[in-house]
N, C-alpha and C positions, 0 to 999 in steps of 0.2 A: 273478237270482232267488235265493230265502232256501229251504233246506227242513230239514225236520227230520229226524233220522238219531237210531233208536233202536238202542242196545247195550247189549249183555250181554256184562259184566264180572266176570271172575273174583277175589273177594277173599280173604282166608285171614278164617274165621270163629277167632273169643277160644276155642271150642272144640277146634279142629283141623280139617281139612280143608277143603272151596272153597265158598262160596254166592256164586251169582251175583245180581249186580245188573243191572237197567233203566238206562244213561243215558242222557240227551235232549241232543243236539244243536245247535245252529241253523250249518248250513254257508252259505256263498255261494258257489255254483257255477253252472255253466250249464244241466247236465244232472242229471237222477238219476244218471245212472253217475257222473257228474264228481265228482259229492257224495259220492260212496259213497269212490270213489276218493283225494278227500282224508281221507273222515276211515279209512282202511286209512292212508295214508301217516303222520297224524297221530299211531298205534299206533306205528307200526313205530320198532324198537328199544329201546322201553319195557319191555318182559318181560312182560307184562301180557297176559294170554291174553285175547279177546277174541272177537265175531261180532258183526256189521253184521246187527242182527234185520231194518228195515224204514228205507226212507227214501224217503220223498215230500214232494211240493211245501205249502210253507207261504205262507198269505192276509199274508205280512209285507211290506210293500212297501218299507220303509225303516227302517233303522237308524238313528237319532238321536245322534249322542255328545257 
């Protein structure tokens, strides 16, 4: 299964200090938790301050490449 995984992204604003950003996702996992679970793993070591706002199941049935 396909789901979407929204996060919020810490970036340094051209002014000085942090504005967070929304990104969107598209993981393939098996679970919600599995999904969440890669995209933490995905993070990790980056430095890149981060939280896993929300993730659920997406109507995508197939990847095309």
């Amino acid at each position: 299964m396909y789901y979407i995984g929204k996060v919020k992204i810490a970036v340094d604003s051209p002014k000085g200090g942090v504005k967070w950003s929304t990104e969107t996702y598209l993981v393939q996992a098996e679970t919600v938790t599995h999904a969440e679970a890669l995209i933490v793993k995905d993070f990790e070591g980056t430095g890149i301050e981060f939280d896993v706002k929300s993730v659920s199941s997406s109507k995508i049935c197939k990847v095309i490449k």
